[in-house]
CHARMM internal coordinates of N, CA and C (Angstrom, degrees):
IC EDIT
DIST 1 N 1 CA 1.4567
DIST 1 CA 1 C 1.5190
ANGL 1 N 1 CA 1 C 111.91
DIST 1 C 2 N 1.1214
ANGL 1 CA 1 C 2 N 113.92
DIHE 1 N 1 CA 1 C 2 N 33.72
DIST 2 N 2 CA 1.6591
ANGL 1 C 2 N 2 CA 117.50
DIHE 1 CA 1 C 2 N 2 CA -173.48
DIST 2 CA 2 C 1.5205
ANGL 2 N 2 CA 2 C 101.38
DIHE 1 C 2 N 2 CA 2 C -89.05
DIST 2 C 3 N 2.0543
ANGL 2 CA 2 C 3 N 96.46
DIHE 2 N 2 CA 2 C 3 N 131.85
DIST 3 N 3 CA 1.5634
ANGL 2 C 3 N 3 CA 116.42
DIHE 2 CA 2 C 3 N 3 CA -158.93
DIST 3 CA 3 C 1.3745
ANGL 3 N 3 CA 3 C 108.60
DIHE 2 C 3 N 3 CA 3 C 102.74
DIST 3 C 4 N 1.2283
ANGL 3 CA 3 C 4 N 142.60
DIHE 3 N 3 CA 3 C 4 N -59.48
DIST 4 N 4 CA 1.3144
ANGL 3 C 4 N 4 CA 159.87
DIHE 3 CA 3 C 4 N 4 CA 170.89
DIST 4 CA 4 C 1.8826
ANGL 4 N 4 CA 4 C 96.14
DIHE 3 C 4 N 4 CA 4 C -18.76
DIST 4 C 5 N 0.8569
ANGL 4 CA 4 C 5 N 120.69
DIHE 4 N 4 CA 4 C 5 N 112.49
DIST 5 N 5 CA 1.6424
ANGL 4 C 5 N 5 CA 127.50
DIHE 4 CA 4 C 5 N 5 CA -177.69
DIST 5 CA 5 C 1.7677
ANGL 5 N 5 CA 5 C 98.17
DIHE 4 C 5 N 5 CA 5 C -99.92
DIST 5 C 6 N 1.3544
ANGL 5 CA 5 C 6 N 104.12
DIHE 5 N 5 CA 5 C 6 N 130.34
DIST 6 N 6 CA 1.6560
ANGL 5 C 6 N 6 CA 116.87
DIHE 5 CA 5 C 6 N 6 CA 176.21
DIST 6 CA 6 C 1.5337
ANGL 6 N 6 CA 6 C 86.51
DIHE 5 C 6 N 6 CA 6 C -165.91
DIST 6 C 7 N 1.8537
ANGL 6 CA 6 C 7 N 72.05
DIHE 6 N 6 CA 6 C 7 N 148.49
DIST 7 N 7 CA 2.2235
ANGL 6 C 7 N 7 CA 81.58
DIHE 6 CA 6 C 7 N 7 CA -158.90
DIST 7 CA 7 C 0.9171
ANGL 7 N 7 CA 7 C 133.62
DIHE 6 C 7 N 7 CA 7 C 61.63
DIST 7 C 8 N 1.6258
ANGL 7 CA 7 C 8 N 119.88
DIHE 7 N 7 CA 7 C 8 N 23.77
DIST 8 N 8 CA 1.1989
ANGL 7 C 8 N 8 CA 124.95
DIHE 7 CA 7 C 8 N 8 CA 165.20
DIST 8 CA 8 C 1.5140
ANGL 8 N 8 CA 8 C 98.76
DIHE 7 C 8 N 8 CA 8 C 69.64
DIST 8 C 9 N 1.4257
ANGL 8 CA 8 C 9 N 122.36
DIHE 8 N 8 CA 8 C 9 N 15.08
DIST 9 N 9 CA 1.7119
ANGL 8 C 9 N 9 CA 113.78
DIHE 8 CA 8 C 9 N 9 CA 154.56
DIST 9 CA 9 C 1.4556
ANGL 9 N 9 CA 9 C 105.88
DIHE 8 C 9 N 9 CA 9 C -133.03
DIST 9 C 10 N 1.5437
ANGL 9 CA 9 C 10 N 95.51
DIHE 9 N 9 CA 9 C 10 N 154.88
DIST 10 N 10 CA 1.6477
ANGL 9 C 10 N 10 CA 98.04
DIHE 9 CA 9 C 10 N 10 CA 163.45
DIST 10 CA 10 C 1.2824
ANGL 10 N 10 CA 10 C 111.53
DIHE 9 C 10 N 10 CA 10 C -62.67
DIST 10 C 11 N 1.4204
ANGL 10 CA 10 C 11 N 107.51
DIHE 10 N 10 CA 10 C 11 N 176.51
DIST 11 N 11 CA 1.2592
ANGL 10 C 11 N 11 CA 137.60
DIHE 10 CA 10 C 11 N 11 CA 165.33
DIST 11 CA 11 C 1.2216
ANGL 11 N 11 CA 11 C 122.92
DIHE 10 C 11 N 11 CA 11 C -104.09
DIST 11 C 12 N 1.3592
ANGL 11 CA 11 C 12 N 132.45
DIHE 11 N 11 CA 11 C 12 N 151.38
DIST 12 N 12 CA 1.4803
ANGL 11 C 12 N 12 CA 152.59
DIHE 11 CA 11 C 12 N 12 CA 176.60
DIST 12 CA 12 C 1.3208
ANGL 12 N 12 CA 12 C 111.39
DIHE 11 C 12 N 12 CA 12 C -140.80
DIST 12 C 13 N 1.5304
ANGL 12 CA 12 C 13 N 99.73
DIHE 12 N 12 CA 12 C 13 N 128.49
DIST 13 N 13 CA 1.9247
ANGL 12 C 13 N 13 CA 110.63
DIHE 12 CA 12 C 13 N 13 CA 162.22
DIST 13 CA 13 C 1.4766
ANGL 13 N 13 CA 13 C 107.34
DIHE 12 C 13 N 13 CA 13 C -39.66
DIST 13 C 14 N 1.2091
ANGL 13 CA 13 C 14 N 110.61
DIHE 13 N 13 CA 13 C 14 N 132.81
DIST 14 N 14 CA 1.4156
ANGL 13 C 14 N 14 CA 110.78
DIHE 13 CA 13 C 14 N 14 CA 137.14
DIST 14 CA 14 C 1.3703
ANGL 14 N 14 CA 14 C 123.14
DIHE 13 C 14 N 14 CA 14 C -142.56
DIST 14 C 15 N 1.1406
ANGL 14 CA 14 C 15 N 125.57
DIHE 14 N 14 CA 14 C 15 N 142.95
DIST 15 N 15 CA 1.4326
ANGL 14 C 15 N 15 CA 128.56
DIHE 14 CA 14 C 15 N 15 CA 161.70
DIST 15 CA 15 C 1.7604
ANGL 15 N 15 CA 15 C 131.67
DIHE 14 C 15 N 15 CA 15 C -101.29
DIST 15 C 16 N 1.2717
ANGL 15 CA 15 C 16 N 87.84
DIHE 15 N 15 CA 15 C 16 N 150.29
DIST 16 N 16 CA 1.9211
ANGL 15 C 16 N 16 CA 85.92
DIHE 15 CA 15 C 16 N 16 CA -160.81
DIST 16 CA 16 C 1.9350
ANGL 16 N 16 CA 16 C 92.07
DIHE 15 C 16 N 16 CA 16 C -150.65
DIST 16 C 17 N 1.8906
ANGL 16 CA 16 C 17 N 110.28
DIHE 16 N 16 CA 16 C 17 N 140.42
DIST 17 N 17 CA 0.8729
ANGL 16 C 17 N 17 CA 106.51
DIHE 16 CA 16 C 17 N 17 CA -136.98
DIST 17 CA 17 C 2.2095
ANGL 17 N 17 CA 17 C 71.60
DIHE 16 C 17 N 17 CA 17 C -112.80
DIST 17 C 18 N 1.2561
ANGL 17 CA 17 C 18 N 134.04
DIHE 17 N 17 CA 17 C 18 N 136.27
DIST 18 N 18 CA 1.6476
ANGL 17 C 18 N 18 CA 120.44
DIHE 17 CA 17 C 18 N 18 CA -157.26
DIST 18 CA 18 C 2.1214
ANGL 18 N 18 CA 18 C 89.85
DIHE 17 C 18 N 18 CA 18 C -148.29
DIST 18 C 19 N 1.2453
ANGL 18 CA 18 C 19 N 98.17
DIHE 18 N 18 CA 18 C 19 N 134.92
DIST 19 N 19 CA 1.4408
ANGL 18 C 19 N 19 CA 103.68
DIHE 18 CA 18 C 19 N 19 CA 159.27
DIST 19 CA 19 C 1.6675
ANGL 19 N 19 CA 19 C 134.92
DIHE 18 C 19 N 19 CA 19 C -50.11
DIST 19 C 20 N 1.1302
ANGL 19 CA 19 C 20 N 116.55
DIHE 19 N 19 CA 19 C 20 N 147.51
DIST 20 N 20 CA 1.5816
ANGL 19 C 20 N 20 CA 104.92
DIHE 19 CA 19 C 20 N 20 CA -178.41
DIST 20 CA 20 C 1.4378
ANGL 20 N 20 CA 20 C 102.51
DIHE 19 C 20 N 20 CA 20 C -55.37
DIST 20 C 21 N 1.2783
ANGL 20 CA 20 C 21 N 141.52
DIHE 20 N 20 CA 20 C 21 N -31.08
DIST 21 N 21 CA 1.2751
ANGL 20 C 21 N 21 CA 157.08
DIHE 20 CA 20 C 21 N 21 CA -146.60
DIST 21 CA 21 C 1.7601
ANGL 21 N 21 CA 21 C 91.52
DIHE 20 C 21 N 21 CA 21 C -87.83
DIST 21 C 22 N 1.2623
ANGL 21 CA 21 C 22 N 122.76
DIHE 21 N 21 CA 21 C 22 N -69.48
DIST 22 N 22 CA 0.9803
ANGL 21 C 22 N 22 CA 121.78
DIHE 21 CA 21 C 22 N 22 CA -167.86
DIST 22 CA 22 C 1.9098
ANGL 22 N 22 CA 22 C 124.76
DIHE 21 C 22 N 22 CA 22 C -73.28
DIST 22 C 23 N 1.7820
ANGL 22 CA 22 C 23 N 102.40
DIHE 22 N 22 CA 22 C 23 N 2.05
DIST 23 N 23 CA 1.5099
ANGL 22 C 23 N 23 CA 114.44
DIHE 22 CA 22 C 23 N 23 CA -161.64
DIST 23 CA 23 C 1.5353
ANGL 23 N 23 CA 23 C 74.96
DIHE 22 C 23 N 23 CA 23 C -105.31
DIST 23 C 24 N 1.2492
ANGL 23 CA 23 C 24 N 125.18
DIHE 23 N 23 CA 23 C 24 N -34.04
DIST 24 N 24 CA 2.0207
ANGL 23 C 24 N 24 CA 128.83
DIHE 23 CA 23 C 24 N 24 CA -164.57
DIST 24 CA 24 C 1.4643
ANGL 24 N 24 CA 24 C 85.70
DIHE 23 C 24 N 24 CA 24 C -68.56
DIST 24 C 25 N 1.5680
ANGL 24 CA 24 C 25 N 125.93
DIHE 24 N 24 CA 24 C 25 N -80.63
DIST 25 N 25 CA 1.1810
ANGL 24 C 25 N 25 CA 110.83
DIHE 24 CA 24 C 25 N 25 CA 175.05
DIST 25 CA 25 C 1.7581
ANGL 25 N 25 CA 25 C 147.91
DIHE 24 C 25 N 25 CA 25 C -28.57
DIST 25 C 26 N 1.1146
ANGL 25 CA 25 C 26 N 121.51
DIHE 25 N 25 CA 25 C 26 N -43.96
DIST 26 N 26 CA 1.5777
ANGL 25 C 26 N 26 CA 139.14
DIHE 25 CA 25 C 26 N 26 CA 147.47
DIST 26 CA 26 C 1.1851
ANGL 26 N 26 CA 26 C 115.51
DIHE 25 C 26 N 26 CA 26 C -36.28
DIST 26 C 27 N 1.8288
ANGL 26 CA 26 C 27 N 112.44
DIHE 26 N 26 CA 26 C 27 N -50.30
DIST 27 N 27 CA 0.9364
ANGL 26 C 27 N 27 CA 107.21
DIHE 26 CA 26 C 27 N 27 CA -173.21
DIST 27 CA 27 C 1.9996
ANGL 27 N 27 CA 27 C 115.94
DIHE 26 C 27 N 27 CA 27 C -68.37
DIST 27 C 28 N 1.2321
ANGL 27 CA 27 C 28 N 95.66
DIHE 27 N 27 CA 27 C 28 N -39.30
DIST 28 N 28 CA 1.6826
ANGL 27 C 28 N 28 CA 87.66
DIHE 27 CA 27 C 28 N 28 CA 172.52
DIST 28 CA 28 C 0.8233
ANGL 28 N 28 CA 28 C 125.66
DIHE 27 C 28 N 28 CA 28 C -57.84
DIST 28 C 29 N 1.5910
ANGL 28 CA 28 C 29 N 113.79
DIHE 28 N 28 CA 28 C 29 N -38.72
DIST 29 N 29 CA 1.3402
ANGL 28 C 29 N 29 CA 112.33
DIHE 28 CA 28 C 29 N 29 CA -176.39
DIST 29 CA 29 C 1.5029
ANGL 29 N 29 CA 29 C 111.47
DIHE 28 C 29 N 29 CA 29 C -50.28
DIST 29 C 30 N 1.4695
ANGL 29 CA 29 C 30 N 117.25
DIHE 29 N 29 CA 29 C 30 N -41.94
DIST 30 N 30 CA 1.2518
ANGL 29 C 30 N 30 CA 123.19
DIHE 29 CA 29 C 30 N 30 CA -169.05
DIST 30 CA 30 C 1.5449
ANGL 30 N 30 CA 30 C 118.19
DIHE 29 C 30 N 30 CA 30 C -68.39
DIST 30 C 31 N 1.4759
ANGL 30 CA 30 C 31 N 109.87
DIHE 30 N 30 CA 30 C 31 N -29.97
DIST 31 N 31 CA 1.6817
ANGL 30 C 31 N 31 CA 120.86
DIHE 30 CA 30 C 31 N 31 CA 147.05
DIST 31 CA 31 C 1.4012
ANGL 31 N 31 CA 31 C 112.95
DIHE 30 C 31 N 31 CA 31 C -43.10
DIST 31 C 32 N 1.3531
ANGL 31 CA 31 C 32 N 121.47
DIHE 31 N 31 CA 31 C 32 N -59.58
DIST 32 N 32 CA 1.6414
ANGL 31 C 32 N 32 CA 143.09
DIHE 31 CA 31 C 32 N 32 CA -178.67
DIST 32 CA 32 C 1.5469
ANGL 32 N 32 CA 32 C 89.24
DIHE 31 C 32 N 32 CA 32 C -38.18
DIST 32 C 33 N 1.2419
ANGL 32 CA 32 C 33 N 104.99
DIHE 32 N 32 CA 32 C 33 N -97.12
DIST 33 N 33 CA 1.4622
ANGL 32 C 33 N 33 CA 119.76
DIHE 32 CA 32 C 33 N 33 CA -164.37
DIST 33 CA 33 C 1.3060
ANGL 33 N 33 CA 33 C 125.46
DIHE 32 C 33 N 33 CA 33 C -62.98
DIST 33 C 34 N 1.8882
ANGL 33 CA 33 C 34 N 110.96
DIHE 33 N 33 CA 33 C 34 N -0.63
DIST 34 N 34 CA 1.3581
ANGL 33 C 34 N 34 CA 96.53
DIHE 33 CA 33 C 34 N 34 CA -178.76
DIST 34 CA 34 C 1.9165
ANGL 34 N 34 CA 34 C 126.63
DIHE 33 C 34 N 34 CA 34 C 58.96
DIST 34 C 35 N 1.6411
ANGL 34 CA 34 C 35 N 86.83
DIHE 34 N 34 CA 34 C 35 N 37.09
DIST 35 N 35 CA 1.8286
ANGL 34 C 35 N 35 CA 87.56
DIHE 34 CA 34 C 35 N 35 CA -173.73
DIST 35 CA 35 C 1.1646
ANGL 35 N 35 CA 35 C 102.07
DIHE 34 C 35 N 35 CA 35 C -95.96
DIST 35 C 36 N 1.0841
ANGL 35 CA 35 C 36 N 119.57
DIHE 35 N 35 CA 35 C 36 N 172.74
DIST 36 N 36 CA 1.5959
ANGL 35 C 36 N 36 CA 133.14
DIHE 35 CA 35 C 36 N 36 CA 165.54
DIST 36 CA 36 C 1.5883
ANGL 36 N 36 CA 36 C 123.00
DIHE 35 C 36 N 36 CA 36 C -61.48
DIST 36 C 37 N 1.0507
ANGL 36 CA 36 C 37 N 104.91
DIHE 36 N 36 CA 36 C 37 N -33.85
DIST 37 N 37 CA 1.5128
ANGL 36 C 37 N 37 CA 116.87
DIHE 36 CA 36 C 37 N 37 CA -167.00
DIST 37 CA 37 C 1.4327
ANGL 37 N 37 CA 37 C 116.16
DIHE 36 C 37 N 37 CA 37 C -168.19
DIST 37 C 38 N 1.4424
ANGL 37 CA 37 C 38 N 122.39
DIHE 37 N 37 CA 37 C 38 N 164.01
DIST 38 N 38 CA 1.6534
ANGL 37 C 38 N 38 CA 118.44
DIHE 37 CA 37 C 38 N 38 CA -164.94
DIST 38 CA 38 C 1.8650
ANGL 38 N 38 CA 38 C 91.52
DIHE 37 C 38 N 38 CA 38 C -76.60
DIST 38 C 39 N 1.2396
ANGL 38 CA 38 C 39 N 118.23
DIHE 38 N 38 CA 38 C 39 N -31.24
DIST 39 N 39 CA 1.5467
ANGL 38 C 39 N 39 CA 106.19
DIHE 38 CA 38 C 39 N 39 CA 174.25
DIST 39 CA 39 C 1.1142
ANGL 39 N 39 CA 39 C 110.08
DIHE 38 C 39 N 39 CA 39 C -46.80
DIST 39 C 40 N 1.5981
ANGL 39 CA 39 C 40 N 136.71
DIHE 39 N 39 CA 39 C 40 N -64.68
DIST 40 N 40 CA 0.9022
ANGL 39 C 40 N 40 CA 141.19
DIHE 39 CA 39 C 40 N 40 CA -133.63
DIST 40 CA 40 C 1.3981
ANGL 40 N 40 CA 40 C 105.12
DIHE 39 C 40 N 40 CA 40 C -86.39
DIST 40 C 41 N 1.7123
ANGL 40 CA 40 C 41 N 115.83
DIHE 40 N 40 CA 40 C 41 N -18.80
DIST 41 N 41 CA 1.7065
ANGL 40 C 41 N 41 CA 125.18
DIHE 40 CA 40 C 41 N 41 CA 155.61
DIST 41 CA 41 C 1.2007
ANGL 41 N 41 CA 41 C 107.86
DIHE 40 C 41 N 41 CA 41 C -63.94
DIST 41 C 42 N 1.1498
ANGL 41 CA 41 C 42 N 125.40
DIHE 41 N 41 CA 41 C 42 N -26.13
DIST 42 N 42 CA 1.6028
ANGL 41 C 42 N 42 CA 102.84
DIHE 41 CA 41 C 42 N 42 CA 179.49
DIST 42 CA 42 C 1.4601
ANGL 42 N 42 CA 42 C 113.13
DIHE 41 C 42 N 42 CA 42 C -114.63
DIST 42 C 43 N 1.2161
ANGL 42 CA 42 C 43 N 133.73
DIHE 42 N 42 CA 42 C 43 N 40.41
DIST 43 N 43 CA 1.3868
ANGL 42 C 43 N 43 CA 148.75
DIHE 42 CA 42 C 43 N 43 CA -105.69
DIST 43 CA 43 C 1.9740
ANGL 43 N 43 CA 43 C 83.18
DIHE 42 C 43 N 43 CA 43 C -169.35
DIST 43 C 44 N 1.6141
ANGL 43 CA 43 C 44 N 95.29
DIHE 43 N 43 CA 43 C 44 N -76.51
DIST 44 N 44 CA 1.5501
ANGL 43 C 44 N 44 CA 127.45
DIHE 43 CA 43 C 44 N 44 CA 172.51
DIST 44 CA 44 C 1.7456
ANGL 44 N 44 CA 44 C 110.42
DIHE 43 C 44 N 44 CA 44 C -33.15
DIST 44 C 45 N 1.2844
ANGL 44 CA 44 C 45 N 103.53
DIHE 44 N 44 CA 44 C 45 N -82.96
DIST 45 N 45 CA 0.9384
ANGL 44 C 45 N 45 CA 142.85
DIHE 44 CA 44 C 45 N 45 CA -172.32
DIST 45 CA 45 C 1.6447
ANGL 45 N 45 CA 45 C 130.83
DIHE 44 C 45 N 45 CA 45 C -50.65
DIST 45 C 46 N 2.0353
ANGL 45 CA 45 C 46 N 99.22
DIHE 45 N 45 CA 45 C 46 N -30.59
DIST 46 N 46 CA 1.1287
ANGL 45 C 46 N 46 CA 95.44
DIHE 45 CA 45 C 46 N 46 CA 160.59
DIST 46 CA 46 C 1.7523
ANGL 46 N 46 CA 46 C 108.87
DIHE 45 C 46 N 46 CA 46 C -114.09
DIST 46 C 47 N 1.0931
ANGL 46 CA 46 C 47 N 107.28
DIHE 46 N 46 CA 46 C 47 N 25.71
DIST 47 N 47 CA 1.3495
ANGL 46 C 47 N 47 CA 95.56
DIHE 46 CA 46 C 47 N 47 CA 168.83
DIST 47 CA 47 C 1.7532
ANGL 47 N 47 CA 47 C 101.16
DIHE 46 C 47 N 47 CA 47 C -118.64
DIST 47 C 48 N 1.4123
ANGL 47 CA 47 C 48 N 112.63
DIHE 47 N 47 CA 47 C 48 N -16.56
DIST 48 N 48 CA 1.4801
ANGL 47 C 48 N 48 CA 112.72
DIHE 47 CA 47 C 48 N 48 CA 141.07
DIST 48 CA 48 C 1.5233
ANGL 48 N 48 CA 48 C 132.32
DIHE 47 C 48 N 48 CA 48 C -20.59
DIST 48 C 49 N 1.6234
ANGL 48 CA 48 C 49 N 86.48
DIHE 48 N 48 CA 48 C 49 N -58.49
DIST 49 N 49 CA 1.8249
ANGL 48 C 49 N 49 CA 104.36
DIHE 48 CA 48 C 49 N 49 CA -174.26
DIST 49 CA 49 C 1.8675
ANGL 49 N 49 CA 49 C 100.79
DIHE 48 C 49 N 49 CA 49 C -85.09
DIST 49 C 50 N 1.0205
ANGL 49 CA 49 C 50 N 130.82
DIHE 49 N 49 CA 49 C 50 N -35.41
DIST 50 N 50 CA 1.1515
ANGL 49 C 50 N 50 CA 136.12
DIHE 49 CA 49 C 50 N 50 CA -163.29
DIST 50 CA 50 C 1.4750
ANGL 50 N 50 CA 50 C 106.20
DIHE 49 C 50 N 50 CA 50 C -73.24
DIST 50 C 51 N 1.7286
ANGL 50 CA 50 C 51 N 105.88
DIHE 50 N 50 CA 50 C 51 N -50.02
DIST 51 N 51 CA 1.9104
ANGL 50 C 51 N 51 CA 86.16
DIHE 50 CA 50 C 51 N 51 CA 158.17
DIST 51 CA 51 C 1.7197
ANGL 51 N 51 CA 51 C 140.50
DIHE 50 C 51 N 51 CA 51 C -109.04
DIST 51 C 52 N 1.4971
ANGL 51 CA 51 C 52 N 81.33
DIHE 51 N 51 CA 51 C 52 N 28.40
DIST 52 N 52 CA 2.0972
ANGL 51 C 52 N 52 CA 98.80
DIHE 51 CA 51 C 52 N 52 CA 141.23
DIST 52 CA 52 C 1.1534
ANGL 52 N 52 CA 52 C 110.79
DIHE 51 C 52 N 52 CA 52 C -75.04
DIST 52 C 53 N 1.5636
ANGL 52 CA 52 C 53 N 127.75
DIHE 52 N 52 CA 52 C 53 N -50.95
DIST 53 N 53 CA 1.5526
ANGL 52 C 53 N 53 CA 121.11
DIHE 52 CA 52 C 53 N 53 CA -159.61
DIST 53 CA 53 C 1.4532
ANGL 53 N 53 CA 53 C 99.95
DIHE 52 C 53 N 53 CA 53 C -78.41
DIST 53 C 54 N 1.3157
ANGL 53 CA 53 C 54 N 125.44
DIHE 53 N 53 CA 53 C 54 N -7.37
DIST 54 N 54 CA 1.3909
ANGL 53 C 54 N 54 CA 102.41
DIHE 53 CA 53 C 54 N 54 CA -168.41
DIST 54 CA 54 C 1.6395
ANGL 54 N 54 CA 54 C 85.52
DIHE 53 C 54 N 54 CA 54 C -109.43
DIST 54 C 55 N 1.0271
ANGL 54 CA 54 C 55 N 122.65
DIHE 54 N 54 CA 54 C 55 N -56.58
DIST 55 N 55 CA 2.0090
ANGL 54 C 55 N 55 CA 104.27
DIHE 54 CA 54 C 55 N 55 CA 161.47
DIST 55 CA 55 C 1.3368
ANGL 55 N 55 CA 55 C 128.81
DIHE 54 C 55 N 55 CA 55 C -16.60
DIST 55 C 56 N 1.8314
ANGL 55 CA 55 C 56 N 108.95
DIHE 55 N 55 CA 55 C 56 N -54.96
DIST 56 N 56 CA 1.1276
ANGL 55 C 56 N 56 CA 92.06
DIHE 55 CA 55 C 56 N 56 CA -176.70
DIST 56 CA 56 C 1.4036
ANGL 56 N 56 CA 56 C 104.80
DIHE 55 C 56 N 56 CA 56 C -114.25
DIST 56 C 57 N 1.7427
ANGL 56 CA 56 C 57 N 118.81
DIHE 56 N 56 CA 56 C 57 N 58.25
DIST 57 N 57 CA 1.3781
ANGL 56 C 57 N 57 CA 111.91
DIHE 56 CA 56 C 57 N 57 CA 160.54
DIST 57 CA 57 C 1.4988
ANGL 57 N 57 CA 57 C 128.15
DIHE 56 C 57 N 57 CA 57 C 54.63
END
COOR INIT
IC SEED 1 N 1 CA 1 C
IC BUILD
C-alpha cells in the first residue's frame, strides 16, 4: 500500500527481516487489536507510544 495516506501521512514500503517468534507475537496482537494487518500493529502501537510520551512530557 505504499502512497496510500492514513493519518494524514503517506505511506512508504518498508521491509524488515523478524523471527518466527516475533511474526507469532504480532500476530496476536493483531487478534488483540482487531487490525488489518501486522503493519497496521505496529502502525498502532507506535503511535500508541508516541501519545504517552507526549502526555507524559
Amino acid at each position: 500500500m505504499a502512497g496510500k495516506t492514513i493519518y494524514n501521512e503517506s505511506k512508504r514500503r518498508f521491509t524488515m527481516t523478524l523471527t518466527q517468534t516475533a511474526i507469532q507475537w504480532l500476530e496476536q496482537k493483531q487478534i488483540e487489536l482487531g487490525a488489518n494487518s501486522l503493519s497496521d500493529v505496529i502502525e498502532r502501537m507506535a503511535r500508541e507510544k508516541l501519545d504517552k510520551n507526549v502526555t507524559n512530557g
